[in-house]
N, C-alpha and C positions, 0 to 999 in steps of 0.2 A: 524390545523393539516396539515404534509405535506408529499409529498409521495417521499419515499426514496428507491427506489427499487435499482438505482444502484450502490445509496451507501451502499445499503447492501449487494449486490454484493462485491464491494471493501471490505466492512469489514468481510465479512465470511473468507476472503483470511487471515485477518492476523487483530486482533481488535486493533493492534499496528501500521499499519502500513496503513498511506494515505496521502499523499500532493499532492498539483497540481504542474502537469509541469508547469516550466517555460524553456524559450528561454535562450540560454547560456552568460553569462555576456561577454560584447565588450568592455568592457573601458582597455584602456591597460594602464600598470602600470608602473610608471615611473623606470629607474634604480636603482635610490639608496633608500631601503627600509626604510631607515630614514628619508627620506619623507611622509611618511604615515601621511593624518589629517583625522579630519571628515566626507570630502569627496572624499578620496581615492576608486577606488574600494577593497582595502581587508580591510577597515572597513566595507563597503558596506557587503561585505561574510559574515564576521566575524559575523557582526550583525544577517545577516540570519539566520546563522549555529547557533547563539547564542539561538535566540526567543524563547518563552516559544511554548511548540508541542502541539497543541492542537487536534492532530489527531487521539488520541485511544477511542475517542466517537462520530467520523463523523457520525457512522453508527445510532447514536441518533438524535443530533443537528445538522448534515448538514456543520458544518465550522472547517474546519482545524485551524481555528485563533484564537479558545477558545474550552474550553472545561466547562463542567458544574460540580462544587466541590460535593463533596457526602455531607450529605444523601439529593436527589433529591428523586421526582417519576414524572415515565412519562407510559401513556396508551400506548403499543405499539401492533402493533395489535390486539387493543381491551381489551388486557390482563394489570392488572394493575402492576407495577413491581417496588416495591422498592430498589432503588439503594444508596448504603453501603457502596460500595467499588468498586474494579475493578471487583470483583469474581461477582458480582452480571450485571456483562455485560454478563458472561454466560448465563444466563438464558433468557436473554434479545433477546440473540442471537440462541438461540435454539426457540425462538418463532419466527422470521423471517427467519428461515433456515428453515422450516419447512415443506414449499412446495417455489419448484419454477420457477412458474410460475404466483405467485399472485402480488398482490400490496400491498407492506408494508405499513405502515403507524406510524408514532408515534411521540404522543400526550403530549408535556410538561408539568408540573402540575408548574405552578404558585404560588409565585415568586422563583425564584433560583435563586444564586449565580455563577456570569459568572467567568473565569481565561482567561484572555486576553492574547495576545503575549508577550506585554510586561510584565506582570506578575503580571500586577495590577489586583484588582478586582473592579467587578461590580456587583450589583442586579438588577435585570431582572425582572417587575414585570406582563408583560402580553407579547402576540403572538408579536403583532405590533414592539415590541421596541426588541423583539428578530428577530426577520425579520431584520431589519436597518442594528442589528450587524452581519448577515449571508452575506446580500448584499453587505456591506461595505469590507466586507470579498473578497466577489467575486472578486469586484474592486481591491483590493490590490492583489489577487495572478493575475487578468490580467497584473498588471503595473509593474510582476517580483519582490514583492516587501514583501512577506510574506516568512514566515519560510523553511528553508530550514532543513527537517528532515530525510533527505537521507545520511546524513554526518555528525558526530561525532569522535568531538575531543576529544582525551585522556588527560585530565589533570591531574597533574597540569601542567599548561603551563607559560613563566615569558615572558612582555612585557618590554620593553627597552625606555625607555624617553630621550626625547632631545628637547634641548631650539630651537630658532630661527634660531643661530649659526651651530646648529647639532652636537652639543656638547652632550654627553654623562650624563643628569642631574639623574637618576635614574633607578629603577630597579622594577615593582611590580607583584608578584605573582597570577596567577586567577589559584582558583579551582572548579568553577560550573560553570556552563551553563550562568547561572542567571548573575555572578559575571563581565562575559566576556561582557556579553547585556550589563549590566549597564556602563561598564568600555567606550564601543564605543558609546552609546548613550550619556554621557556625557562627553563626548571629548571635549576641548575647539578651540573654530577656530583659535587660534593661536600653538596648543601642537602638537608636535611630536612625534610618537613611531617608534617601530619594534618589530615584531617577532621576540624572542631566539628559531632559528630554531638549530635544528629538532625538529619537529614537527609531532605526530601519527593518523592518522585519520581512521575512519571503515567506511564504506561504506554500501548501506541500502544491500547488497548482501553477506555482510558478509566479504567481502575483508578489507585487509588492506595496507594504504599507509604511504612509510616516506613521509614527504612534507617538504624538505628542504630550501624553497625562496617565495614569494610571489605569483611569477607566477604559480609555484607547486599547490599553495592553490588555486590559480583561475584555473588549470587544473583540480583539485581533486571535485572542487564545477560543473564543468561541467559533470566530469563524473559519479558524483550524479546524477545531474540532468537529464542526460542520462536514470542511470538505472528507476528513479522517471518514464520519459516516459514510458519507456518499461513497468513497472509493471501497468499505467495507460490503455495502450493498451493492455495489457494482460488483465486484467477485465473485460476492453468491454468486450473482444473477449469471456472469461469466461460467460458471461452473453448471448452473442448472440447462444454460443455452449449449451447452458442448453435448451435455447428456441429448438433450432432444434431435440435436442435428446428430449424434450417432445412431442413434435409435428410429430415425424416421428416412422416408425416402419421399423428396420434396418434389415440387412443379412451380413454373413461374404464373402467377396469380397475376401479376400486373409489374407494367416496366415504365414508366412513366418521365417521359425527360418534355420537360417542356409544353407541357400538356396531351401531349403524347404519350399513349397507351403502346405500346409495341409487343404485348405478351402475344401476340398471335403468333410471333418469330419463333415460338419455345410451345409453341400447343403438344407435342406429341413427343418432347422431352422431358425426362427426370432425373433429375439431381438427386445424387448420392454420395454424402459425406461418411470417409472411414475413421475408423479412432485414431491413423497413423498418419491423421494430418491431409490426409488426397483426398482429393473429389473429384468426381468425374461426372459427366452427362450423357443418358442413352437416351438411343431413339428406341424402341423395341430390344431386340439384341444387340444392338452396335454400340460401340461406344465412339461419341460424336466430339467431346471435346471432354480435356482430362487436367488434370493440375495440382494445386495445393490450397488449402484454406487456413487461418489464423484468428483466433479467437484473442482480444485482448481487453485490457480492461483499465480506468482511470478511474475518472469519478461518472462514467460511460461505459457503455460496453460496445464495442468497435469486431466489425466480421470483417475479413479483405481476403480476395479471392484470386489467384493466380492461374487462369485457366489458358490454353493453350490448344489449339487444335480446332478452333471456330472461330469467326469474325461477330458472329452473336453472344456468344459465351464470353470473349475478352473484354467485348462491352461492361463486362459487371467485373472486372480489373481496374477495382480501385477500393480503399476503405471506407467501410461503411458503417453509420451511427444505429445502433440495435435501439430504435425509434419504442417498439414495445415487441413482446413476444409469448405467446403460448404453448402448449404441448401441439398443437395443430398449424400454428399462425406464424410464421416472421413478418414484421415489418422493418425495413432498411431506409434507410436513408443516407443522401452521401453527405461524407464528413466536409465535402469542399461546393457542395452546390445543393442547399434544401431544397432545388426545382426536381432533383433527381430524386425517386422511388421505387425501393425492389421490394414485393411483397413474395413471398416464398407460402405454400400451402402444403401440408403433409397430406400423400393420399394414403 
C-alpha cells in the first residue's frame, strides 16, 4: 500500500491530466532538416510527444509511465472498487475526494496487466515488481526522458526519407501516436528523414500551434513543458490552500466590485471551511448562510463557493482566481471580472 495524497490532489484537477516537469531540451538542431537521424533532437521530441500517456491513472498507480489495463481491482481507501473502464475511476475518485485533509491510500489487487510507454505490455504479479516499475519511472522523468503529454499532434502527418546523399528516397504516412513511437524508435543509424511541415499541434491549455520547421517543434515542446510546470505548481499550491482553509477560521478583509469596498456587509461574520467540502458562515452562534466550496486547479488555482442562506454570502457564488495566498491571507479574484476582489483573513 502506498500513500498518494498529492497525487490525488493532481488527479481531482483533471483524471486526464499529469506528467512531470522536465527541464527545456538544449540540443540545438542542425540547419538542414534532412538531417534528422536517430539521435537528433526532434526525434528525441518526437519520441516523447509520441509515448504511450500513462497519466489518466496516476492518481491509482503512482507512474505517469504505465497505466494499468481494465478489468483491475484495487482497495482504495479501504473501499474495494472494481475498475471496467475509465467511468469506473469516478467512483474511485469520489472516495478520495471525499475529505481533504486525510491520507489516501490505494491498494492493488494482484496480478494486473501493466501498458508501458512504449506500448508493450507487462504482468505485474505482486507490490515489489510494481514498486521497480514506479521507481524506474521516477528515474526516467529525472533524466528528461519520459512522455511528453502536454503536446499533441494532429495527424495524419507524412515523414520524408533520404538516403546518405540527402537525396529524396520516399515518403510515409503516420496516423497514431503509436505509429510515430514506433516509426522513431526504429530508425536505423544510417536513415534520414523530415518533417512535411506544416504541422498542427494543441497544447495541454488548449492552445493551438502551426509548427512550421524543426526549431518550431522544439519551441512548441518547451512551451509544453512550460504549461506541464505551471499546472505542477498549481497543485501544490492547490493542496497547500485546502490545508489552510481547513485549518483556519476566516473573515471578509475586503469585497471590492467596482471600487466598492462592501466588507462592512460581513463585519461580524466568520467563514468556516470543513474537510468535507461545506462551509458555512456564523454570526456569533448562528449560522447565517451554509453551502459547499471547491478547490481546483490548471495552470491557476481557482476557489468557487456555493453558499445559500444569505443574499450577502451568494454574492461570492461564483469562481474565483487564488490571485496569491498565505497561512493568514487569501486573496481572490474573479475568474470572469478582475474589477471584482475577495480578500479572506484568518482570525
Amino acid at each position: 500500500m502506498k500513500t498518494l495524497k498529492m497525487i490525488t490532489g493532481i488527479a481531482l484537477m483533471s483524471i486526464f491530466s499529469l506528467t512531470s516537469c522536465q527541464s527545456e531540451v538544449d540540443d540545438v538542431q542542425g540547419d538542414n532538416p534532412n538531417t534528422n537521424t536517430a539521435n537528433s533532437t526532434t526525434t528525441t521530441n518526437l519520441k516523447r510527444v509520441s509515448m504511450y500517456d500513462g497519466s489518466s491513472d496516476d492518481f491509482i498507480d503512482g507512474s505517469s509511465c504505465s497505466s494499468i489495463k481494465f478489468p483491475f481491482v484495487a482497495k482504495v481507501n479501504g473501499v474495494t472498487v472494481n475498475f471496467i473502464s475509465q467511468l469506473s475511476y469516478e467512483s474511485a475518485i469520489s472516495i478520495l475526494g471525499e475529505f481533504n485533509n486525510d491520507t489516501d491510500t490505494v491498494e492493488i489487487q494482484f496480478p494486473v496487466t501493466i501498458k508501458m510507454s512504449d506500448y508493450t505490455e507487462v504482468t505485474v504479479s505482486s507490490q515489489s515488481q510494481y514498486d521497480a516499475i514506479v521507481n524506474s519511472c521516477s528515474e526516467v522523468e529525472d533524466d528528461g526522458k519520459d512522455a511528453i503529454s502536454s503536446l499533441n499532434i494532429s495527424f495524419p502527418i507524412t515523414i520524408l526519407t533520404y538516403d546518405a546523399s540527402l537525396e529524396q528516397t520516399g515518403s510515409v504516412v503516420i496516423l497514431t501516436e503509436q505509429q510515430l513511437f514506433n516509426y522513431m524508435t526504429n530508425l536505423s543509424a544510417t536513415g534520414y528523414y523530415s518533417i512535411k511541415y506544416p504541422i498542427t499541434v494543441t497544447l495541454a491549455d488548449d492552445s493551438t500551434m502551426e509548427v512550421n520547421s524543426d526549431s518550431e517543434l522544439k519551441s512548441s515542446v518547451n512551451a509544453a513543458l512550460a504549461i506541464e510546470s505551471s499546472m505542477e505548481v498549481a497543485a501544490e499550491n492547490k493542496a497547500k490552500l485546502e490545508a489552510i482553509l481547513v485549518n483556519g477560521t476566516f473573515k471578509v478583509n475586503s469585497f471590492i466590485n467596482a471600487g466598492v469596498d462592501s466588507a462592512n456587509n460581513y463585519t461580524n461574520a466568520t467563514i468556516d471551511f470543513a474537510n468535507d467540502w461545506k462551509v458555512k458562515s456564523m454570526n456569533a452562534l448562528t449560522t447565517i448562510a451554509s453551502g459547499t466550496y471547491s478547490v481546483t486547479s490548471e495552470t491557476e488555482v481557482y476557489l468557487e463557493f456555493g453558499f445559500t442562506g444569505s443574499t450577502n454570502f451568494s454574492l461570492f457564488n461564483s469562481e474565483w482566481k487564488v490571485s496569491s495566498f498565505t497561512s493568514s491571507t487569501i486573496t481572490l479574484q474573479s475568474k470572469t471580472n478582475s474589477a471584482i476582489t475577495l480578500v479572506l483573513k484568518q482570525i
